[in-house]
Backbone as CSV, one residue per row, in Angstrom:
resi,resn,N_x,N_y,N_z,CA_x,CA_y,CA_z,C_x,C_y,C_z
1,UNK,32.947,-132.452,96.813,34.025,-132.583,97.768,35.360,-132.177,97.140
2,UNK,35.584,-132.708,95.714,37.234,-132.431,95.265,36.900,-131.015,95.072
3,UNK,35.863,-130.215,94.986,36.160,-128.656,94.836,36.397,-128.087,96.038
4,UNK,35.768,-128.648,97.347,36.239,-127.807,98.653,37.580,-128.185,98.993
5,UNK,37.908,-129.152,98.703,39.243,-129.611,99.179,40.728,-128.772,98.348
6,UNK,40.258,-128.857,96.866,41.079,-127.405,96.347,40.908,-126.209,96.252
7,UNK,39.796,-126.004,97.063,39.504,-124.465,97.710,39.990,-124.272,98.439
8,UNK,40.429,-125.080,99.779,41.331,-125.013,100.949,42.359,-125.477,100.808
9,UNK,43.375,-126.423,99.461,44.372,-125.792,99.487,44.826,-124.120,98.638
10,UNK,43.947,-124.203,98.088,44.485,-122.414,97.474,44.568,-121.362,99.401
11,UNK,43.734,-121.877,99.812,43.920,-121.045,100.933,45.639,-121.369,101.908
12,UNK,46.049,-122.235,101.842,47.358,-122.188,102.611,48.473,-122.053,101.284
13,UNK,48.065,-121.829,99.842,49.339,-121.581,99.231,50.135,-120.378,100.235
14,UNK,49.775,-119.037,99.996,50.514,-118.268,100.846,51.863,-118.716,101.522
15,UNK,50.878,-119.797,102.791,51.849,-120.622,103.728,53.281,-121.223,103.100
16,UNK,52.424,-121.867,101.590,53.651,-122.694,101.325,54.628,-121.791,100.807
17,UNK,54.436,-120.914,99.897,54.879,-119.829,99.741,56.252,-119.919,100.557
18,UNK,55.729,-118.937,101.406,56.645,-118.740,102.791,57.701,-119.336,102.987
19,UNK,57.047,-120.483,103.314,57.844,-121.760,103.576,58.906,-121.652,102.686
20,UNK,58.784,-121.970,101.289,59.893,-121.589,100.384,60.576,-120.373,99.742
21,UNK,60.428,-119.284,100.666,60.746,-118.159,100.222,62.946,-118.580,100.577
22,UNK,63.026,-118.706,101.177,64.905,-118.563,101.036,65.444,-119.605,100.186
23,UNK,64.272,-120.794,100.237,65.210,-121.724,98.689,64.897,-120.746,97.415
24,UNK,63.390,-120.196,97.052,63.661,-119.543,95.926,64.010,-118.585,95.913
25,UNK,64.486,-117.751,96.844,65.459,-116.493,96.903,67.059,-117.317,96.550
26,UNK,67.532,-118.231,97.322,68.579,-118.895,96.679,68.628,-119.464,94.824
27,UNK,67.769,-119.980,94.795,67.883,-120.438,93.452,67.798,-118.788,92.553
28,UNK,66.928,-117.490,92.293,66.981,-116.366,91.843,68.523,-116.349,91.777
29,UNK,69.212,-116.307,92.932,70.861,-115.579,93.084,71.079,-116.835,92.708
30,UNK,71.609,-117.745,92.186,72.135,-119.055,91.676,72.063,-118.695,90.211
31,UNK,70.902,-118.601,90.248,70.688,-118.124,88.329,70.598,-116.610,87.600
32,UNK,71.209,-115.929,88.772,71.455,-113.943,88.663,70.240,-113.804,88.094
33,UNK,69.078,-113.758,88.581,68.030,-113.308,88.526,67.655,-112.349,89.000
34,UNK,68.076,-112.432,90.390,67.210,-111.791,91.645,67.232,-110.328,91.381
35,UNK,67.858,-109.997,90.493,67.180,-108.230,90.320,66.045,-108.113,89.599
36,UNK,65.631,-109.237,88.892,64.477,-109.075,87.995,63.231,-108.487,89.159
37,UNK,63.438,-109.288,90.526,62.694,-109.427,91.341,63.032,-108.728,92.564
38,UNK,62.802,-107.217,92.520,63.413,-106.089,94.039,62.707,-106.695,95.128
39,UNK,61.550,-106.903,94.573,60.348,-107.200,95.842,61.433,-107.982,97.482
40,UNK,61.866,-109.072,96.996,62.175,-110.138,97.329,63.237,-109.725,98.390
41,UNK,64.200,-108.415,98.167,64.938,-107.509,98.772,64.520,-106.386,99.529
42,UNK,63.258,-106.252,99.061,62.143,-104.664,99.653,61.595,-105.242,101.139
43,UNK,62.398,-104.408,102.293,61.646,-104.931,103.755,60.037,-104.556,103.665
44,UNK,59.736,-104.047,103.000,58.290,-103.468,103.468,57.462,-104.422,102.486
45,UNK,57.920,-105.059,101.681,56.927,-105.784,101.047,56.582,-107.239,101.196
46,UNK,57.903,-107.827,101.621,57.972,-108.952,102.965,57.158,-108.642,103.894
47,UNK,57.168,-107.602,104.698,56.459,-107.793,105.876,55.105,-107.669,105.526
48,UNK,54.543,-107.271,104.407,53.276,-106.931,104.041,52.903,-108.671,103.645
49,UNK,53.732,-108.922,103.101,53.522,-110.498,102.309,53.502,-111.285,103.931
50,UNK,53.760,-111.267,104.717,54.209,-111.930,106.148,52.834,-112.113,106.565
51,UNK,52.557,-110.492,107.178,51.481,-110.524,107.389,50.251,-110.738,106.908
52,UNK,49.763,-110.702,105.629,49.025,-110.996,104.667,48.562,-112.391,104.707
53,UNK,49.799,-113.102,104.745,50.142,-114.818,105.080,49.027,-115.143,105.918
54,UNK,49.167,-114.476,107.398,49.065,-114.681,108.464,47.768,-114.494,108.585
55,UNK,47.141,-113.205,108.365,45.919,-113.437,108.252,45.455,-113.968,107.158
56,UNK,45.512,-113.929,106.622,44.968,-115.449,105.241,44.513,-116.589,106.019
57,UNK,45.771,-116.971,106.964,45.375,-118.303,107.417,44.782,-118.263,108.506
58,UNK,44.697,-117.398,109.312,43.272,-117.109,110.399,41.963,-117.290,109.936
59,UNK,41.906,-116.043,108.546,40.204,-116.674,107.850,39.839,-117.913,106.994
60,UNK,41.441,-118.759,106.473,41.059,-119.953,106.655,40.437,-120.979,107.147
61,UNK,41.256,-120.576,108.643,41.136,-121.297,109.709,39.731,-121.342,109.935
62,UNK,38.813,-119.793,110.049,37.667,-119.712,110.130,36.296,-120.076,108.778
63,UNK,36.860,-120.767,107.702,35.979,-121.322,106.824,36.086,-122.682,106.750
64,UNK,37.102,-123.377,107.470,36.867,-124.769,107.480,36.179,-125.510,108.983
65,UNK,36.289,-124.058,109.722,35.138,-124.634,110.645,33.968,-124.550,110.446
66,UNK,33.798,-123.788,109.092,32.244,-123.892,108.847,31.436,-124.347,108.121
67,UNK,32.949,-125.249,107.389,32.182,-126.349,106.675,32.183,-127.430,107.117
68,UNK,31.606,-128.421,106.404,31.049,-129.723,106.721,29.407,-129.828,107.737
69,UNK,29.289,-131.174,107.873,27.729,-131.447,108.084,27.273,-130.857,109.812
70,UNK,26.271,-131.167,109.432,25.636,-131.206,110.643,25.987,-129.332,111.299
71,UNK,26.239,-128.272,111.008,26.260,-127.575,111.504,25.356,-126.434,111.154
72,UNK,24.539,-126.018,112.433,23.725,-125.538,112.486,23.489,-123.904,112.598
73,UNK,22.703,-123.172,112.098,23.020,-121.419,112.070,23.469,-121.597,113.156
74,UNK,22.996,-121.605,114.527,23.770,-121.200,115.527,24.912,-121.049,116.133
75,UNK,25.743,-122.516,115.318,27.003,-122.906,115.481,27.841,-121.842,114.337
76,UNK,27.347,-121.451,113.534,28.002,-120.936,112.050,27.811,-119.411,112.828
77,UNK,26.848,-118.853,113.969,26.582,-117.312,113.896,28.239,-117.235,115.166
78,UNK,27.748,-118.119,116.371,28.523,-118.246,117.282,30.338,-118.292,116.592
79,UNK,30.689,-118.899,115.424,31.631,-118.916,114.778,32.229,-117.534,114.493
80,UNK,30.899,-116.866,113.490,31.557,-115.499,113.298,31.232,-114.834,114.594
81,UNK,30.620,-115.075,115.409,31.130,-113.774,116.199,32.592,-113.837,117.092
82,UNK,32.696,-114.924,117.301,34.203,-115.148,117.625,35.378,-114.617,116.897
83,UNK,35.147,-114.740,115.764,36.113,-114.318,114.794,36.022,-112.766,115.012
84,UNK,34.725,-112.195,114.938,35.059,-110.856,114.970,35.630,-110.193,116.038
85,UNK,35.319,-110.612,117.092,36.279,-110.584,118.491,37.904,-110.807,118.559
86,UNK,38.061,-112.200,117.955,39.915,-112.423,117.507,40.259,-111.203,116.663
87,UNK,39.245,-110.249,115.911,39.620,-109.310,115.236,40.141,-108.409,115.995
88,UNK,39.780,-107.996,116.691,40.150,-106.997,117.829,41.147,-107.358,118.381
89,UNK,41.386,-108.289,118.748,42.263,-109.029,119.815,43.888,-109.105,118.681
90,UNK,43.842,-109.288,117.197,44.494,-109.392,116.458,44.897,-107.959,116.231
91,UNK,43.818,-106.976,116.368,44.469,-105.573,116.128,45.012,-104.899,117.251
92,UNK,45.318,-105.586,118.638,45.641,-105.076,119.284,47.195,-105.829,119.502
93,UNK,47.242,-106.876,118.899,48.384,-107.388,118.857,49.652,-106.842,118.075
94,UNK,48.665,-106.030,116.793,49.783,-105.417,116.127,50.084,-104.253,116.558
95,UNK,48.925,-103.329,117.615,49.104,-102.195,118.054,50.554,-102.044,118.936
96,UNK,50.360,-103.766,120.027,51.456,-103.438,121.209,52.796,-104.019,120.323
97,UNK,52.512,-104.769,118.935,53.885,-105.036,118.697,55.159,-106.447,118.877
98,UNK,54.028,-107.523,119.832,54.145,-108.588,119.896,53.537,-109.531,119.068
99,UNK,52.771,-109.975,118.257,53.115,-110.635,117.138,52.744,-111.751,117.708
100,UNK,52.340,-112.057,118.523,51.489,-113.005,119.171,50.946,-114.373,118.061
101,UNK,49.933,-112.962,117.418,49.087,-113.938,116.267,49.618,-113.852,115.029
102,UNK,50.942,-113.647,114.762,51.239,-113.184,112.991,52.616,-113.989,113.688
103,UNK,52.593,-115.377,113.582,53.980,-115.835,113.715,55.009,-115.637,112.207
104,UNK,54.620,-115.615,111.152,55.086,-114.876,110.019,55.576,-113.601,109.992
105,UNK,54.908,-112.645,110.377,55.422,-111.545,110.741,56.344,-111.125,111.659
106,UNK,56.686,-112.150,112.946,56.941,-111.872,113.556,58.459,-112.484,113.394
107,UNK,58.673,-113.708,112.979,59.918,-114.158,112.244,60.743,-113.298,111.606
108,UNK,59.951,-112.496,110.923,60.366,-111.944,109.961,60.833,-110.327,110.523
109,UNK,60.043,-109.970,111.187,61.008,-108.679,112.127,62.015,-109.030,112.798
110,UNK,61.821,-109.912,113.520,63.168,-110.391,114.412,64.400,-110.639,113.416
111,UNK,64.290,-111.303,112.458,65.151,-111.688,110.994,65.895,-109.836,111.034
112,UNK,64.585,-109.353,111.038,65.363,-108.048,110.292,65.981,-106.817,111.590
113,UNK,65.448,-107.289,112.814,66.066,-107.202,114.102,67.763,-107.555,113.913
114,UNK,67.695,-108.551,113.717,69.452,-109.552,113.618,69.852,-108.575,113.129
115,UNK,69.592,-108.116,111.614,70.427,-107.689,110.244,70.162,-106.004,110.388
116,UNK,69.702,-104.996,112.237,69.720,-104.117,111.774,69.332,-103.143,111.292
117,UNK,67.844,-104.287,110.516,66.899,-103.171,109.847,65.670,-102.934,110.132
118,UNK,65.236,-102.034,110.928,64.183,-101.368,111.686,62.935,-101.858,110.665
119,UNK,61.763,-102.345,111.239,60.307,-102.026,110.304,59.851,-100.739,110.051
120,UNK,59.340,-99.988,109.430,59.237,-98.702,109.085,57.520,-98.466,110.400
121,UNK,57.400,-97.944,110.464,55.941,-97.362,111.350,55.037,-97.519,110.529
122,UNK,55.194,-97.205,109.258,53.950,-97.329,108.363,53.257,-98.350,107.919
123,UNK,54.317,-99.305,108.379,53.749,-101.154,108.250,52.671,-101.377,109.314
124,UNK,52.829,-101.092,110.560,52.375,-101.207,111.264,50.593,-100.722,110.860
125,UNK,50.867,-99.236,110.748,49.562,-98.249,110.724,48.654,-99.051,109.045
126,UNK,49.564,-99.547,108.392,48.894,-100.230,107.230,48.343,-101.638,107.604
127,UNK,48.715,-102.052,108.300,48.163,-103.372,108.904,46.674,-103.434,109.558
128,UNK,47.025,-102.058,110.718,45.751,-101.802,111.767,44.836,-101.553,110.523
129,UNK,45.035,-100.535,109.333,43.706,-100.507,108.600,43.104,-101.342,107.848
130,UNK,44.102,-102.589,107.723,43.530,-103.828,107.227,42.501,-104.114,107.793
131,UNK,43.319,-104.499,109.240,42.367,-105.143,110.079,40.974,-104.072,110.551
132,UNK,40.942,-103.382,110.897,39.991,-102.313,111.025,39.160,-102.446,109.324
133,UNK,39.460,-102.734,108.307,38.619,-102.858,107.382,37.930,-104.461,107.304
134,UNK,38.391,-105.032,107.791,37.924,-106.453,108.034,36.655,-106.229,108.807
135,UNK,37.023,-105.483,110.564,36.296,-105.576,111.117,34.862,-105.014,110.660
136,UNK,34.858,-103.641,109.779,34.291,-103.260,109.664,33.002,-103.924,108.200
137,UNK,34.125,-104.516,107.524,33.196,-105.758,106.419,32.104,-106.664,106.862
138,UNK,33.212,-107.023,108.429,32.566,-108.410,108.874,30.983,-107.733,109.282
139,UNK,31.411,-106.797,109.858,30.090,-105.766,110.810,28.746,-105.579,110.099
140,UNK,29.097,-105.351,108.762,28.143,-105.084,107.100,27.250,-106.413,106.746
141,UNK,28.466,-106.894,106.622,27.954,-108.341,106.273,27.326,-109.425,107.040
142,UNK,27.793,-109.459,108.148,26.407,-110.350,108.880,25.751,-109.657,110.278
143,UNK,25.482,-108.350,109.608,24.389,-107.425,110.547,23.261,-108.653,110.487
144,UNK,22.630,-108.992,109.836,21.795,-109.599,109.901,21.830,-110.821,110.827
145,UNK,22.728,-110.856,110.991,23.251,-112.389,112.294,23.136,-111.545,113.652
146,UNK,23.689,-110.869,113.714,23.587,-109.924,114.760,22.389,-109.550,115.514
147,UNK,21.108,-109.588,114.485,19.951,-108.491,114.534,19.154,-110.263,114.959
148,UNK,19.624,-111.164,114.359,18.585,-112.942,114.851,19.394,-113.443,115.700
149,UNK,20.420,-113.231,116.322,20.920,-114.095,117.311,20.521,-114.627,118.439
150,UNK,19.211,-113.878,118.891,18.790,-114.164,120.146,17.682,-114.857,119.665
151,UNK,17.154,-114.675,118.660,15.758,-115.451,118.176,16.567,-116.841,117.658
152,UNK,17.037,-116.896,117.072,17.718,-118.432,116.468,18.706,-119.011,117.714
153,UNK,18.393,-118.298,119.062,18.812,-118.818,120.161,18.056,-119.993,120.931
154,UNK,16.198,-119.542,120.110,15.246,-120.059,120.386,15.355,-121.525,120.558
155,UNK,16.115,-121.668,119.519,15.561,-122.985,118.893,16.762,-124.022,120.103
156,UNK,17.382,-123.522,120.838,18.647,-124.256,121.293,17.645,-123.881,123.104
157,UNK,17.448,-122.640,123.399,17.542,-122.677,124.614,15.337,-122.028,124.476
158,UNK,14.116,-122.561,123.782,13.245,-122.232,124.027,12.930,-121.977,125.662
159,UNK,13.264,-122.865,126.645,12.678,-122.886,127.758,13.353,-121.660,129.058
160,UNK,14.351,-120.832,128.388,14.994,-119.386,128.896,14.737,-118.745,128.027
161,UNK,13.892,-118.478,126.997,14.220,-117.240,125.994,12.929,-116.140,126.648
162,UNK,12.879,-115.351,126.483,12.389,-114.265,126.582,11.544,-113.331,125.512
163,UNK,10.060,-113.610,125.343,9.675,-113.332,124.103,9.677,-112.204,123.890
164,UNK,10.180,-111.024,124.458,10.132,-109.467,124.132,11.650,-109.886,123.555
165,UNK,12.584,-110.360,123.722,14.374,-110.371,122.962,13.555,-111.019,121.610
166,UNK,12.555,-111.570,120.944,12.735,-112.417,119.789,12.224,-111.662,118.714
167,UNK,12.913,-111.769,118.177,12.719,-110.708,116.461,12.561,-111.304,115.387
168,UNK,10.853,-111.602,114.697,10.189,-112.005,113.753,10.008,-111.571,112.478
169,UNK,10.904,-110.776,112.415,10.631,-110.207,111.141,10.870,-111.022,109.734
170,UNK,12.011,-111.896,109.867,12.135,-112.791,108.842,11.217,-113.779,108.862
171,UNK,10.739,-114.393,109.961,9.796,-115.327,109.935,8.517,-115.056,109.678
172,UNK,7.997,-113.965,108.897,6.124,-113.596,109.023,5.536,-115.066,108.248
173,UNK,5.995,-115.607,107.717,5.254,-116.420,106.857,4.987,-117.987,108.060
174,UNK,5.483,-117.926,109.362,4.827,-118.388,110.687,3.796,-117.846,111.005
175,UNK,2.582,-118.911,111.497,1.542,-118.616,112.543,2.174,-118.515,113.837
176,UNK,2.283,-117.261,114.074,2.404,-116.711,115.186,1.942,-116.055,116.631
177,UNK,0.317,-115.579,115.788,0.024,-114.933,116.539,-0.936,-115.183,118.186
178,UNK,-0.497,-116.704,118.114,-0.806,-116.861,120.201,0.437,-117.646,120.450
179,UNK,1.757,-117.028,119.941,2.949,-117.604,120.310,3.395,-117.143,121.857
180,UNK,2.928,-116.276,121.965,3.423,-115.805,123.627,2.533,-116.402,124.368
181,UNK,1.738,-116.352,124.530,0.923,-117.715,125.348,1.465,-118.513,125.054
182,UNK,1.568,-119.614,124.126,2.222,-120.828,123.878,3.575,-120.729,124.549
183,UNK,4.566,-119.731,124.322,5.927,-120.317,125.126,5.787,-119.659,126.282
184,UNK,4.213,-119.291,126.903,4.697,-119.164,128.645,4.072,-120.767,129.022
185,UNK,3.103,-121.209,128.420,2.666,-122.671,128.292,3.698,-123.845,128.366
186,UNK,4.641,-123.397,127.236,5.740,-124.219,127.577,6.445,-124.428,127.891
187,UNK,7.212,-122.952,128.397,8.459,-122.535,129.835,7.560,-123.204,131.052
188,UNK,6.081,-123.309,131.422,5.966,-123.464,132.738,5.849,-124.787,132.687
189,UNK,5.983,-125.691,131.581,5.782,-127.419,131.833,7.157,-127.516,132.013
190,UNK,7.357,-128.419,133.125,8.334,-128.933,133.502,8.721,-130.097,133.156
191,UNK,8.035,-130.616,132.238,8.606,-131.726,131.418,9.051,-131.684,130.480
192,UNK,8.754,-130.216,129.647,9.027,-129.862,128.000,10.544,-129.092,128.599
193,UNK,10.448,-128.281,129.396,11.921,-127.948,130.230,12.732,-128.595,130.295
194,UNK,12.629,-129.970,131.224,13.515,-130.923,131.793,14.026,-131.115,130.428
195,UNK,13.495,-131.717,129.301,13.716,-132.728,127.851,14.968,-131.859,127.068
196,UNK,14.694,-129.959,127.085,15.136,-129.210,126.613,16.774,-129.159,127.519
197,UNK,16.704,-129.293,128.503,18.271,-129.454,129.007,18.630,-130.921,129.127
198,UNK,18.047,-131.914,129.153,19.005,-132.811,128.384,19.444,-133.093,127.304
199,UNK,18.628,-132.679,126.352,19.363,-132.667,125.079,20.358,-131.889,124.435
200,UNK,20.344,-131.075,125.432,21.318,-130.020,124.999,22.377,-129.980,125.623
């Protein structure tokens, strides 16, 4: 437990970060530092750090729902596919420019709105390929969720599944082979039915 718990705070440092970015930009100029440090003055590396923030704490957001007990592949597949969807929905946010989901980022243009200073275009187009490389990680990496979703659907909704959608390939080391008889056997009892939607 004390290791997940300082696993998820390393995940909102960023945040805190943030949070204290104008006291330690004040204290730098207090102690004539702040040239050591251009970054801190560079619009394009703020907004990169903004946004960066921002999604940081989205895929946060999405690993502490997937920990703790009781949760089941289905709940963990249904998780990521949501996420990969907010992916889209996140890259279209930066496309139109509202900032919807990057409240960091979006502070932080308006900031530079006040003072004048335009975001460059290339922030933008560097962002979308973030996110477009995310999407495309996420896509790699749990193909395999993708390819059992309807079979590990089984186990939640047996009495609607459809045995031509179920894909056995991970499971050969099951006796299988009078399973389609068996779940038309047990879609047509109406008692193994009924049990299956109340519990669920």
């Amino acid at each position: 437990m004390h290791n997940n718990v300082r696993w998820l705070s390393r995940g909102n440092v960023l945040q805190r970060f943030i949070d204290c970015l104008e006291e330690i930009r004040l204290f730098l100029q207090n102690e004539g530092k702040i040239e050591q440090y251009p970054q801190w003055l560079d619009v394009m590396w703020l907004s990169k750090l903004m946004f960066f923030t921002d999604i940081c704490q989205r895929v946060n957001e999405l690993n502490v729902k997937l920990q703790g007990r009781n949760k089941t592949i289905i709940v963990m597949i249904d998780l990521i596919r949501a996420f990969d969807a907010k992916l889209h929905v996140f890259r279209n946010d930066i496309i139109t420019r509202n900032y919807k989901y990057f409240p960091n980022l979006k502070k932080n243009i308006n900031d530079l709105d006040i003072h004048g200073k335009p975001v460059e275009e290339t922030d933008t187009e560097e962002f979308i390929s973030v996110i477009d490389s995310s999407i495309n990680e996420f896509s790699a990496r749990f193909s395999q969720f993708k390819e059992l979703s309807e079979t590990l659907k089984f186990i939640m909704f047996p009495d609607v599944t459809s045995f031509d959608k179920l894909n056995f390939t991970q499971f050969d080391w099951l006796e299988i082979e009078e399973f389609e008889v068996q779940l038309i056997d047990f879609q047509s009892s109406s008692t193994w039915t009924q049990k299956f939607i109340e519990t669920r």
